[in-house]
Legacy VTK file of the C-alpha trace (Angstrom):
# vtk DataFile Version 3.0
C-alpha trace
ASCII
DATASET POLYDATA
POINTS 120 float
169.201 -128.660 -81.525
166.380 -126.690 -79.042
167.770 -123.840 -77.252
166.876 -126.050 -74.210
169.518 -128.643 -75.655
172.359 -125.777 -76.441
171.834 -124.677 -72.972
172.191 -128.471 -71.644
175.015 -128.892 -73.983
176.828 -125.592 -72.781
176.628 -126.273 -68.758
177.599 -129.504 -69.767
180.932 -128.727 -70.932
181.377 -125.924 -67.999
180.679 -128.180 -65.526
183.198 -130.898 -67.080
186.111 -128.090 -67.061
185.521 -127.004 -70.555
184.559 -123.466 -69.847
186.439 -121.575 -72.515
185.815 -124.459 -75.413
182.096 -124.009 -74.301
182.819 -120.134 -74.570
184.639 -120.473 -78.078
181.844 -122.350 -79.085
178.263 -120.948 -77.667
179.125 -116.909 -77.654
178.861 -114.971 -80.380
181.375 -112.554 -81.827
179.198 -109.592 -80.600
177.835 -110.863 -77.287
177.056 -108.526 -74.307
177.681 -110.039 -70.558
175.709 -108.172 -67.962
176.372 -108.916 -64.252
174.353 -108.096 -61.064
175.606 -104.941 -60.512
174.859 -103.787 -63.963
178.448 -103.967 -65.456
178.656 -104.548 -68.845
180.692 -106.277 -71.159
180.722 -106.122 -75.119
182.171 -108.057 -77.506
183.600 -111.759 -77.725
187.205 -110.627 -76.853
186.465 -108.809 -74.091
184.019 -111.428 -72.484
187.100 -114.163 -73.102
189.595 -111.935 -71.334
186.931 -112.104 -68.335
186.476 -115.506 -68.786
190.567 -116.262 -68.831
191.103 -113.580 -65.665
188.328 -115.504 -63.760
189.991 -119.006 -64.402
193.626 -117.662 -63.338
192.515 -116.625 -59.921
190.738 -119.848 -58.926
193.366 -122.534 -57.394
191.054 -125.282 -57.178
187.420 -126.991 -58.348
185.736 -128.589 -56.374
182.296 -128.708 -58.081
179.975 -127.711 -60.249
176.507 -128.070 -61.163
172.821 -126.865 -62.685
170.083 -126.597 -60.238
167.241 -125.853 -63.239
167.174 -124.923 -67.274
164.467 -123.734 -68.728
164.023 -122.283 -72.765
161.183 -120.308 -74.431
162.082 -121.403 -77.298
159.503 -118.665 -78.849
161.444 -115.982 -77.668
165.234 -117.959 -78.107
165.959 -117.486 -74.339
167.266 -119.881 -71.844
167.669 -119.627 -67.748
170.277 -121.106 -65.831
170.264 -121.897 -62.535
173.964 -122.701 -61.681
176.369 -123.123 -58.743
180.453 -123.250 -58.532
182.278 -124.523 -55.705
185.734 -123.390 -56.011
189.449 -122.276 -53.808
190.857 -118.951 -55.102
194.301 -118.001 -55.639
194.342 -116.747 -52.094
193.033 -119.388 -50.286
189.385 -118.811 -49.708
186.602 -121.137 -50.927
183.273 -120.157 -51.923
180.220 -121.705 -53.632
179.010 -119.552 -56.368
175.397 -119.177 -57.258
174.029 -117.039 -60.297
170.923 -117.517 -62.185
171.752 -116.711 -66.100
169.175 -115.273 -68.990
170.745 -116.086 -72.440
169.013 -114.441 -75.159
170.413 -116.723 -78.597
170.759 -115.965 -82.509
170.287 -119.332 -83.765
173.703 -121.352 -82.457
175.343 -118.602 -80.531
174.635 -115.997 -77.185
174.247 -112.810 -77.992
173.343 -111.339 -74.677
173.695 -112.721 -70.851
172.403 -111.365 -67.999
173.431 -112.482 -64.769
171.464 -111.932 -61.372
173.491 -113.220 -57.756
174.114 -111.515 -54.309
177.259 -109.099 -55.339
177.727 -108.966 -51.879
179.256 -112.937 -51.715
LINES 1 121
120 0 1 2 3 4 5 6 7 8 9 10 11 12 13 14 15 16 17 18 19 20 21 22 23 24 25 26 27 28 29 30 31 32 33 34 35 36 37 38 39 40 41 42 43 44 45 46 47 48 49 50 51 52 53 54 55 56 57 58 59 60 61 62 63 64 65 66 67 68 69 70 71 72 73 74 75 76 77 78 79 80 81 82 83 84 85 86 87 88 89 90 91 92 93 94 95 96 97 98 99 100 101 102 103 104 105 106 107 108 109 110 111 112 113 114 115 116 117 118 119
């Protein structure tokens, strides 16, 4: 499989409510989650707990999808350009948008950078 196809693959199963099978199954044990405002994450256990805290607080889906991919496969990186429409816990509804650089080690993410408006 390209890193183009694992990428595919991986949005695939967010997008079809699969997020923390496509976690268990595309992250590595050491990976490193970066967001916008330069926090950082380390390690698989402490991305999941992320992962699991972000799922409890939304109420409702209403959408998902992938604007672009791209891969160098070269270099084993992959961009995402994503979106989330979802209700949280508290009753307001947003539409998420992040771009995503995954850097790979053959099947796996070992580092994710995420770039969005903090501000939304």
């Amino acid at each position: 499989m390209t890193y183009l196809e694992k990428a595919q693959d991986l949005y695939g199963m967010i997008n079809s409510g699969q997020l923390m099978d496509a976690f268990e199954k595309y992250y590595h044990q050491d990976c490193v989650m970066v967001e916008a405002t330069g926090d950082r994450r380390e390690g698989k256990d402490t991305n999941r707990q992320y992962e699991e805290k972000f799922l409890s607080s939304v109420k409702e889906f209403h959408g998902a999808g992938v604007g672009s991919i791209a891969a160098n496969e070269g270099d084993k990186t992959t961009t995402v350009e994503s979106w989330m429409d979802v209700t949280f816990q508290d009753g307001n509804r947003v539409k998420l948008e992040q771009v995503a650089v995954q850097k790979w080690d053959g099947d796996h993410i070992v580092n994710e950078r995420f770039y969005y408006n903090p501000g939304n």
